[in-house]
C-alpha positions as CSV (number, residue, x, y, z in Angstrom):
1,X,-27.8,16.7,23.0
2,X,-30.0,13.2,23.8
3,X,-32.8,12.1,22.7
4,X,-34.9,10.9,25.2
5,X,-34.6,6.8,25.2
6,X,-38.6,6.4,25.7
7,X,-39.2,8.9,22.7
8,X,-36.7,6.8,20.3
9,X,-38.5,3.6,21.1
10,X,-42.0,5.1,20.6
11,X,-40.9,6.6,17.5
12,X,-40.0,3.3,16.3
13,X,-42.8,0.9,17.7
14,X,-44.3,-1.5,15.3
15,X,-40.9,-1.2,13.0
16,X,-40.9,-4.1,11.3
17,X,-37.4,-5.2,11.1
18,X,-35.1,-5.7,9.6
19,X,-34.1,-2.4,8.4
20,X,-32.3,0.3,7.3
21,X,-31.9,3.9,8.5
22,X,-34.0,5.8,5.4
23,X,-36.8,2.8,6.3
24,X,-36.3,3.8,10.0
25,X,-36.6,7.5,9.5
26,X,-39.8,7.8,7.6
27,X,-41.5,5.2,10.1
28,X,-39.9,7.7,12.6
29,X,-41.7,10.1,11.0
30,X,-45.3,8.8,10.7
31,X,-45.2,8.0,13.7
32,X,-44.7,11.5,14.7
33,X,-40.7,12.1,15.6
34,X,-39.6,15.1,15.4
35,X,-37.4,16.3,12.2
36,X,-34.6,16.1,14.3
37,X,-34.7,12.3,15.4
38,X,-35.9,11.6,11.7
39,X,-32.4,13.5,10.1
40,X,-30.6,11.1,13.0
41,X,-31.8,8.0,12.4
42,X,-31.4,8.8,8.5
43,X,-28.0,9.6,9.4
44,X,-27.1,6.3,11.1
45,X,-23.9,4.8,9.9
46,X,-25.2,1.4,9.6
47,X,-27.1,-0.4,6.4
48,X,-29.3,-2.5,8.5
49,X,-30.6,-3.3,11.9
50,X,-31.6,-6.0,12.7
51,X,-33.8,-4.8,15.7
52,X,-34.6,-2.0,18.1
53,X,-31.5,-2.9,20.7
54,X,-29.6,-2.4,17.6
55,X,-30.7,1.1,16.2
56,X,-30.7,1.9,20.6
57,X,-26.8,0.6,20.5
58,X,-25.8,2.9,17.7
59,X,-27.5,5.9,18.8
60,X,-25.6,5.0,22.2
61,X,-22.4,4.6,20.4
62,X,-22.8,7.9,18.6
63,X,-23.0,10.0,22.0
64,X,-26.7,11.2,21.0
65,X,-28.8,8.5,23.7
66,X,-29.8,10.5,26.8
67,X,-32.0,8.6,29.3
68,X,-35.6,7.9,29.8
């Protein structure tokens, strides 16, 4: 499974950094991500980011980044 790199960075557009994965998932979520991607980034195994390249690398790391 990948989430689609252009739908991550949409989801997370106007983020305002830094952050942590709970803070990332509800923005996620209002800004319309599905349940899915919100449980992921929730899930993250990182307690901050410090900007989108970094929430992009984990999801990268983790196997779970397809491409745009």
């Amino acid at each position: 499974m990948g989430y689609d790199v252009t739908q991550v960075q949409k989801s997370l557009a106007g983020f305002d950094y830094p952050g942590g994965p709970d803070e990332l998932a509800e923005h996620a979520s209002k800004q319309g991500a599905d349940q899915e991607l919100v449980d992921t980034l929730k899930g993250l195994d990182k307690q901050q980011f410090d900007g989108p390249n970094a929430v992009m690398s984990k999801l990268g790391e983790a196997g779970i980044l397809g491409r745009s």
